[in-house]
C-alpha positions in Angstrom: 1.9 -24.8 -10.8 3.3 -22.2 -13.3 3.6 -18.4 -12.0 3.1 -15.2 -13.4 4.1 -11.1 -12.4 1.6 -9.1 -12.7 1.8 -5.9 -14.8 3.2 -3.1 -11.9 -0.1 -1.4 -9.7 -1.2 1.7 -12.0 -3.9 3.5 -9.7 -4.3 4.1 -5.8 -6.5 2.1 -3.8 -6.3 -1.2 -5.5 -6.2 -4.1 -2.8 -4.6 -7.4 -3.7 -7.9 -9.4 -3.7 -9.0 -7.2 -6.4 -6.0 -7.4 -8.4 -6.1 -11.2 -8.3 -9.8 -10.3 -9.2 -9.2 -8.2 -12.3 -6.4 -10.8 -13.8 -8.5 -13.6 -13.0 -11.9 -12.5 -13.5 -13.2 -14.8 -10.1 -12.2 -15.3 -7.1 -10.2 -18.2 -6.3 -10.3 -19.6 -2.6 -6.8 -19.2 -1.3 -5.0 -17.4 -3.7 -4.8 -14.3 -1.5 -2.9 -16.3 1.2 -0.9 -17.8 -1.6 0.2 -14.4 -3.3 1.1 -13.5 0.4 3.0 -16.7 0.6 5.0 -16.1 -2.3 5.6 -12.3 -1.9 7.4 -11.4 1.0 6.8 -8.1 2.7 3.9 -7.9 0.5 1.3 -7.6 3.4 3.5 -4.6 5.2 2.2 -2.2 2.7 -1.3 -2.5 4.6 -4.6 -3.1 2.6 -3.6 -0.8 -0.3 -0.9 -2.0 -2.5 1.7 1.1 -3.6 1.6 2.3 -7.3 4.4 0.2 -9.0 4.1 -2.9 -6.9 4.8 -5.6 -8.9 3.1 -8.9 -7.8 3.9 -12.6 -8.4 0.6 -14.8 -9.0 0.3 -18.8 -9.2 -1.9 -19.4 -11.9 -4.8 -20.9 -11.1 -6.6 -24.3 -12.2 -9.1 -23.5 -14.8 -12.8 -23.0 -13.5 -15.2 -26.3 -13.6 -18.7 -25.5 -14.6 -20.9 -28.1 -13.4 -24.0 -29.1 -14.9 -27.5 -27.3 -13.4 -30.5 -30.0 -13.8 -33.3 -27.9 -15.3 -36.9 -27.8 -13.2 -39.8 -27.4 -15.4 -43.3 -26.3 -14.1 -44.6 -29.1 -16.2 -42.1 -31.7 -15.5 
């Protein structure tokens, strides 16, 4: 798996689940735990994140979009 740092935190209030959110765009199971994983002391700042945290990510695998079978009324 490659890795990425996120650009630093720009605004208060922004938890880690919805940083990961805003890079990625979905949520990803077990990337929170991951981030944690690979950033150490990361979860002592409590639920906010500090302005100017910086924040190492592992990319995740692209989304799969499954196929949706189609009901018809007149089927």
């Amino acid at each position: 798996m490659s890795t990425e740092t996120l650009p630093p935190v720009e605004s208060a209030f922004t938890t880690l689940d919805l940083l990961l959110y805003r890079r990625f765009g979905r949520e990803v199971p077990g990337l929170v735990e991951k981030t944690l994983d690979r950033n150490p002391g990361l979860a002592d700042h409590g639920p906010y994140l500090p302005i100017g945290t910086q924040v190492t990510v592992e990319i995740p695998e692209p989304a799969t979009v499954r196929p949706v079978r189609l009901l018809r009324l007149t089927d």
